[in-house]
N, C-alpha and C positions, 0 to 999 in steps of 0.2 A: 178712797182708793184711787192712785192714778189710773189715766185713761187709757195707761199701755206698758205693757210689761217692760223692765229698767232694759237699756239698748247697751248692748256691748260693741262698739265703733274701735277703729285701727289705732284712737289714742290712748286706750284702755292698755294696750300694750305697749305701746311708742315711750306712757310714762308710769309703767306697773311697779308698784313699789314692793317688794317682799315682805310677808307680813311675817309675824311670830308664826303664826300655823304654817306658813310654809318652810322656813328655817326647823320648827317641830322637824316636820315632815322626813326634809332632811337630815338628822342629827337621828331620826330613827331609822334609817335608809341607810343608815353609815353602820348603824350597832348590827343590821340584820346583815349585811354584806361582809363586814368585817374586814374591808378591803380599798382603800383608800382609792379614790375616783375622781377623776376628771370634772369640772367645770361644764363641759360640755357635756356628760353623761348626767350629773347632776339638774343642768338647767332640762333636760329633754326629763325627764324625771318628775322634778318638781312644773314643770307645764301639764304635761299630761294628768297630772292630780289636781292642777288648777282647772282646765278645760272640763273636767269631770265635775267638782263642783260646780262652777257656774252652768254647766249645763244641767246640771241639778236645780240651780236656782231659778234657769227662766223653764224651765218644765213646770214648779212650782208655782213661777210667775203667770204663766197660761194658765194653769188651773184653777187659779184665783181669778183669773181676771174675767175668765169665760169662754166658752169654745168658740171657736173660728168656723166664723162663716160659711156656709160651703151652698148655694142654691138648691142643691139636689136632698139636702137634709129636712125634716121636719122639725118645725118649733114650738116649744108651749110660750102662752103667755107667764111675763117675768123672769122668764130665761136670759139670759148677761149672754152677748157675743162679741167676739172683737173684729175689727170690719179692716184685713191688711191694704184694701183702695181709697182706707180713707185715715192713713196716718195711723192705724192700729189703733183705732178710737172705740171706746166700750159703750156700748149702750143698751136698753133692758125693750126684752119684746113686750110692748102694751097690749096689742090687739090682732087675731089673724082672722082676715078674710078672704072666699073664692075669688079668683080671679075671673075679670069678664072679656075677653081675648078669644075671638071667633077662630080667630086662623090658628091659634095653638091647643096643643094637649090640656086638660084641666091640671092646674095648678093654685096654689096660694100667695096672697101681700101679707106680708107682715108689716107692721107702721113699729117701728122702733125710734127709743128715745134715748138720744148720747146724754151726754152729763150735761153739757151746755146746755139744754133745753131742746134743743133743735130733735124735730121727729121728721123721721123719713121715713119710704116707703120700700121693699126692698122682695126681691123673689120668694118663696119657699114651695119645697116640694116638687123642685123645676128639674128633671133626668139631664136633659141638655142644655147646659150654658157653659159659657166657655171659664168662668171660674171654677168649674166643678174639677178640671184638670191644672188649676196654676198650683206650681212647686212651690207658692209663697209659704212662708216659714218666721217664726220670728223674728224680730230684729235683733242682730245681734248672731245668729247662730253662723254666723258667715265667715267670724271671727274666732269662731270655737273647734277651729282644725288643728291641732298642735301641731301638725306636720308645715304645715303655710306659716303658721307664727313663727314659728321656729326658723322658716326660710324669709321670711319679712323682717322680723322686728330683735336677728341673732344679736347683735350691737348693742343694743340700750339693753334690752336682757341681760344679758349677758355683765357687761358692767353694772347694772342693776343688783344683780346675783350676790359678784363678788364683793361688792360696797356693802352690805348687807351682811356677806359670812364675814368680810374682816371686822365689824363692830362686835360679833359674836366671841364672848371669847371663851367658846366651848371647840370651838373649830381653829383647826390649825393649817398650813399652807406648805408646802414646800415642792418645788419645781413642778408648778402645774397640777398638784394632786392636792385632795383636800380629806382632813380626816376629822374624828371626834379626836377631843384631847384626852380624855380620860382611856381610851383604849392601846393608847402611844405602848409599843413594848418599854421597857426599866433601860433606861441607857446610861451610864451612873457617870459620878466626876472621873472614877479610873479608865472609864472606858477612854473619854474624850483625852487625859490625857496619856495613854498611850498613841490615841489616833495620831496628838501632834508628834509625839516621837518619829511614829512610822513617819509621818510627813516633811519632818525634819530630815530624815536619813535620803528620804527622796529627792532634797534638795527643795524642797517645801511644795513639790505636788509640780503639775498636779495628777490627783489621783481618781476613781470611780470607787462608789460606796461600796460596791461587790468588792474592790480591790479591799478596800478597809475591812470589810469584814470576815475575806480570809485571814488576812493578817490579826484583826481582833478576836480571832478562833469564838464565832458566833457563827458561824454558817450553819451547825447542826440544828440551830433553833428552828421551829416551829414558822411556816405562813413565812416567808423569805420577803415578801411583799412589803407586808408590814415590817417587817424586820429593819428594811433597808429605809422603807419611809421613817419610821422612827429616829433611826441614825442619821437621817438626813435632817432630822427636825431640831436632835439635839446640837448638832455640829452647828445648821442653822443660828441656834438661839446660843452659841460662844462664840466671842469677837473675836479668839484667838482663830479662827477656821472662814474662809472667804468661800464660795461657791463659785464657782470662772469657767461654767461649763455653758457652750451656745443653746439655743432653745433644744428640749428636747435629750442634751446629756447634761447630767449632772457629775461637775468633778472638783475637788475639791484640792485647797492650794490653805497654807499658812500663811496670812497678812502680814505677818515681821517680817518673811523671804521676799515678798512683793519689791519687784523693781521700786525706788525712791520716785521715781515719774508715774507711778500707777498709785502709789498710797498717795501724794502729793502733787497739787498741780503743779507743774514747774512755775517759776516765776515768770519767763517769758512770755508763757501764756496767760498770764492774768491781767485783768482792768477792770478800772469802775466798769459799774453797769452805768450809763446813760440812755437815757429815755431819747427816742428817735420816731418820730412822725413821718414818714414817707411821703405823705400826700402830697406835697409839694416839689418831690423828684420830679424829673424827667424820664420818658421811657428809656432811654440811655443808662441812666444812673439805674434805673430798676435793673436792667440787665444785667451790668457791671455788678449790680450786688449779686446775683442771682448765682452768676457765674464766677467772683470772685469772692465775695467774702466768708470768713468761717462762719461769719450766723447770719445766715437766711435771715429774709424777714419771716416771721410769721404768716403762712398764706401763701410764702412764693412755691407757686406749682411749678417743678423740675421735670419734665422727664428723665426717666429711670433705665439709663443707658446700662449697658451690661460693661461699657470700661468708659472710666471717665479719665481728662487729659486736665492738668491745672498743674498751678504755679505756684512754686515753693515761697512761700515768704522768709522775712529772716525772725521770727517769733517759733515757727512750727520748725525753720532749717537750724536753729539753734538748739530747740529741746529733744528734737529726731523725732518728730511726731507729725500726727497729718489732722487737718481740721474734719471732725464729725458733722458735716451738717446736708443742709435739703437736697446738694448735688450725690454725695458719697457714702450716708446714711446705710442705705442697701447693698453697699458691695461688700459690709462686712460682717460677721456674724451676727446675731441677735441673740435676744435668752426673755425668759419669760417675767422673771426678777432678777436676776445677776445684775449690778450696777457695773462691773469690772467683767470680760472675759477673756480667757488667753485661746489664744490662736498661733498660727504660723502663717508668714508673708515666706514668697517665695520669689528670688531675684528670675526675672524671667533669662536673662542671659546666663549665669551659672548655675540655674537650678540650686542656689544654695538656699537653706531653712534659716527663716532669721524669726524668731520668740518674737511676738507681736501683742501688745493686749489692748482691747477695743473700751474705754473710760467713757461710756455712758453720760455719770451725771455732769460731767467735765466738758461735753463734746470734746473729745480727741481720742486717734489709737496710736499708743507709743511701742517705743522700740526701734526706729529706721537712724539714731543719731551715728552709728558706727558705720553704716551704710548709705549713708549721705557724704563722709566723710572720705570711704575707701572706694568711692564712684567719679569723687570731685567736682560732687556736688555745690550748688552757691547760692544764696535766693537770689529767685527769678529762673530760677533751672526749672524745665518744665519734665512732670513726670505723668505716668500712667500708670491708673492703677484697673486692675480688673476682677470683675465682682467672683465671691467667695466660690468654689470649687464644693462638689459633695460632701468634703471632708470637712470644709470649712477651711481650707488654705487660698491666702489672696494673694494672686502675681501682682508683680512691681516691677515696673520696667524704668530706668535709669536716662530712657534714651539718649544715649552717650553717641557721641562722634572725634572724628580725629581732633584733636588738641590743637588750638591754635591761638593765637595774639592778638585779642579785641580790643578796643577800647569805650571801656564800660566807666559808671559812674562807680565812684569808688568812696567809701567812708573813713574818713583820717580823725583819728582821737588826738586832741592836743593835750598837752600838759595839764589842762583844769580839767579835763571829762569831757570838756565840747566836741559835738563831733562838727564837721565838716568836709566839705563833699569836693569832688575833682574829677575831673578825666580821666581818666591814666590807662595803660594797654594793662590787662589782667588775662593769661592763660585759660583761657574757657575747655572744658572737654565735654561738656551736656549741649542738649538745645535748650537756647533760654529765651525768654523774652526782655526783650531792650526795654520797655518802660518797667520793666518790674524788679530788673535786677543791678544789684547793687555788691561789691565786691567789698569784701571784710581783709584787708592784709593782716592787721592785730586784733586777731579775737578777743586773747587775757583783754587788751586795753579797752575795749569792747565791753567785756563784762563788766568791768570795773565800773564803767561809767552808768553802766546798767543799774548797777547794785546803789551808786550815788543818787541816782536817778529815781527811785524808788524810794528811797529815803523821803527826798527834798519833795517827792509827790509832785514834778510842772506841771502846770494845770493844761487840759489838752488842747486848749487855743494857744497857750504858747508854744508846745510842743511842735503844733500844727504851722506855726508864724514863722517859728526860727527855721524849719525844713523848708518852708514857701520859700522865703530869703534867699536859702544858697540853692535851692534847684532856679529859683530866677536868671542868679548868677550865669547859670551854666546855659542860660539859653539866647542868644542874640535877641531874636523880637521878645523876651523880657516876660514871654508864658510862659505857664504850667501847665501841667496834664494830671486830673485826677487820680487818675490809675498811678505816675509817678509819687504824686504826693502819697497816697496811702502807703507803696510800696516800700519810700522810703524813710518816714515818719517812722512807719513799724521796725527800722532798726533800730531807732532808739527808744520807743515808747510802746504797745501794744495798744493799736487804736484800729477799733471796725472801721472796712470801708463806710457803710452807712452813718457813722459820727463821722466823717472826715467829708462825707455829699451836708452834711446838718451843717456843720460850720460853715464849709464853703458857698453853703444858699443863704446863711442866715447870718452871717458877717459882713458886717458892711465893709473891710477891707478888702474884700475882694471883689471882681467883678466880672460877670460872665459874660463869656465874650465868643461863645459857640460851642456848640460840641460838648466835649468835656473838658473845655481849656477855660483857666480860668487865668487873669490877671491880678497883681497885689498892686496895690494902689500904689503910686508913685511916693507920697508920702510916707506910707509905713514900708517901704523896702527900704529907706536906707535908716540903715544901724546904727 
């Protein structure tokens, strides 16, 4: 027998795996309720029946092991005690004798032997010692609060939980609730496909299950609860039915009516993935990503303003959509699985509603291309947006000013698809930023080259070489500025700020020459 009953420590929770008996637990918890439940209801559920047993088990454990210590108590010889001053170590009373202590009350030694061999000498029968009041307890009982666990360790639990119900496949999932499968009410192929009718006729949604199930004349049934979870499980498991409700509602939309920029990444926002090591940035370049690019790095901690102000590229000001990432994340709705949600952006200057939907696994939320367009909008137009509203409605502010005659860097498509760059005065009506913006006169020729361009696949050092080249052009001392390059490589090709700091560190045609200015080597600028 070990020398101490089994310890339950903070990593017992930190890495608690769900076993079969607790999933039991729950799957019988589900048939007696009858009522589909939360995650959170569940996890406090199944702890509390956890807590129970293990504290079942070192109750068990102490009484095996032997009783605890106490000075004030009497001992027989061969009697097991566990000693909590000395590591909760077990050892067996050999021998008890008077004790011979003039200035104290008559009392007893007991000589006890641990397991290692070692005997020592120790009180008994003693009223007054100051062990006779320590709260010591076993190890481990410290840990067996469900109330503290549950405030400690809600995270890895919790993710724990549901990794666990989703291998289960007795248990089914839909907007945050969770049920037995076999208790699902009967929701047949007619039902689903009337739902798409109804949804059709709405213009494909979207709609709330209660709204479906007046319409699918089911409301009379039985437990409305389960009713509506049901409905939600079968719509769920048909591809023809999208779920596009923010955390918390569930509303349902038909996938064939979906905007083409919400089933489909547009092309302008697509690119390879390249692999990109930071380490070797500057704190500059970290910022610039931080603040400009659509995908953060991994780790970049942002705070989490209530409006953020950023700069339109021409990938996002072409497909009318805005970058999801570590800056803008929070300003727009969330869901708890919906990969796609629809919402409404709201122009802060006309109050007008513009259909908005928040694309998740894509980072991006589309819908802003007609309102880019009727603002006079340009990349490099700088815009604000401000975080979702109760309803879940996001203002957008255009910050528009009187119209005037700048001269910006402009992109001229020639006869082959090449673009190349100029001066030229362009009518501006937004605030823009000068390194970032880049004026488009022929869109179609624009596309065009796009779409060739995609084809031929240029590989992104040349993409990035041929843009270095003519922004050269344009500069008498014969720099560049990062910020420029990213901003206007991306009218012709879709490339992360973070790949265009990778080349420009790790290309020997270039050369850093301060700041974020870089030079192209006298021999590769000319053509």
């Amino acid at each position: 027998m070990s020398s101490a009953p089994i310890s339950i420590d903070s990593n017992f929770w930190l890495t608690y795996q769900f076993s079969t008996e607790d999933l039991d637990f729950i799957k019988n918890t589900l048939f007696e309720l009858e009522t589909p439940q939360s995650i959170e209801v569940l996890l406090r559920l199944t702890i509390e029946k956890r807590v129970a047993i293990e504290k079942k088990h070192l109750s068990s454990s102490k009484s095996n092991a032997g009783r605890l210590y106490l000075p004030q108590d009497t001992h027989t010889p061969g009697e097991f005690l566990i000693f909590s001053r000395h590591n909760w170590e077990r050892g067996q009373v050999k021998s008890i004798r008077p004790a011979n202590n003039p200035g104290m009350s008559p009392f007893q030694v007991i000589d006890v032997e641990f397991e290692n061999g070692l005997i020592r000498s120790f009180a008994s029968y003693l009223p007054e010692h100051e062990l006779n009041n320590s709260q010591d307890t076993l190890p481990g009982m410290e840990y067996l609060d469900a109330k503290k666990i549950l405030q400690d360790f809600t995270t890895p639990l919790t993710n724990n939980l549901v990794a666990a119900m989703e291998q289960d496949e007795d248990l089914v999932t839909v907007a945050a609730l969770w049920f037995h499968r076999s208790l699902l009410m009967d929701i047949n192929v007619g039902h689903l496909n009337l739902a798409e009718a109804i949804l059709d006729m709405a213009g494909g949604g979207p709609l709330t299950t209660a709204n479906l199930i007046d319409q699918l004349d089911l409301k009379g049934m039985a437990n409305q609860v389960l009713l509506e979870f049901s409905l939600n499980q079968a719509l769920h498991d048909d591809s023809r039915f999208d779920e596009v409700g923010p955390a918390g509602e569930v509303l349902w939309f038909l996938e064939k009516l979906e905007p083409e920029d919400v089933r489909k990444t547009p092309s302008y926002l697509q690119y390879p993935e390249e692999e990109v090591d930071g380490s070797g940035f500057s704190v500059q370049m970290m910022r610039a990503i931080s603040q400009l690019d659509d995908d953060c790095f991994d780790g970049t901690e942002v705070k989490e303003e209530k409006e953020v102000t950023l700069v339109l590229t021409f990938p996002h000001w072409r497909a009318g959509t805005l970058p999801l990432n570590c800056r803008t994340d929070h300003l727009f709705p969330t869901s708890f699985e919906s990969p796609r949600i629809k919402f409404e952006f709201i122009d802060q200057d006309t109050k007008t509603l513009i259909p908005g939907w928040v694309v998740r696994p894509h980072h991006y939320v589309a819908g802003l291309r007609k309102w880019y367009l009727d603002n006079g909008l340009l990349p490099g137009s700088v815009l604000t947006i401000y975080q979702a509203d109760p309803d879940g409605k996001v203002l957008v502010n255009a910050n528009k000013r009187r119209p005037a005659k700048e001269w910006v860097r402009t992109a001229l498509v020639g006869a082959d698809g090449g673009v190349v760059l100029a001066l030229l005065k362009q009518q501006i009506n937004t605030q823009y930023d000068e390194q970032m913006t880049t004026a488009i006169p022929d869109i179609d020729a624009l596309d065009r080259s796009w779409s060739q361009g995609s084809k031929s696949r240029q590989a992104t050092d040349q993409a990035i070489l041929h843009i270095a080249r003519e922004l050269t052009k344009l500069n008498p001392q014969g720099n560049l500025h990062a910020i420029e390059l990213f901003a206007t490589v991306n009218v012709i090709r879709r490339i992360p700020l973070a790949v265009i700091f990778k080349h420009l560190v790790q290309d020997p045609q270039f050369t850093h020459v301060g700041d974020l200015y870089f030079r192209l080597n006298e021999e590769t600028s000319q053509e």
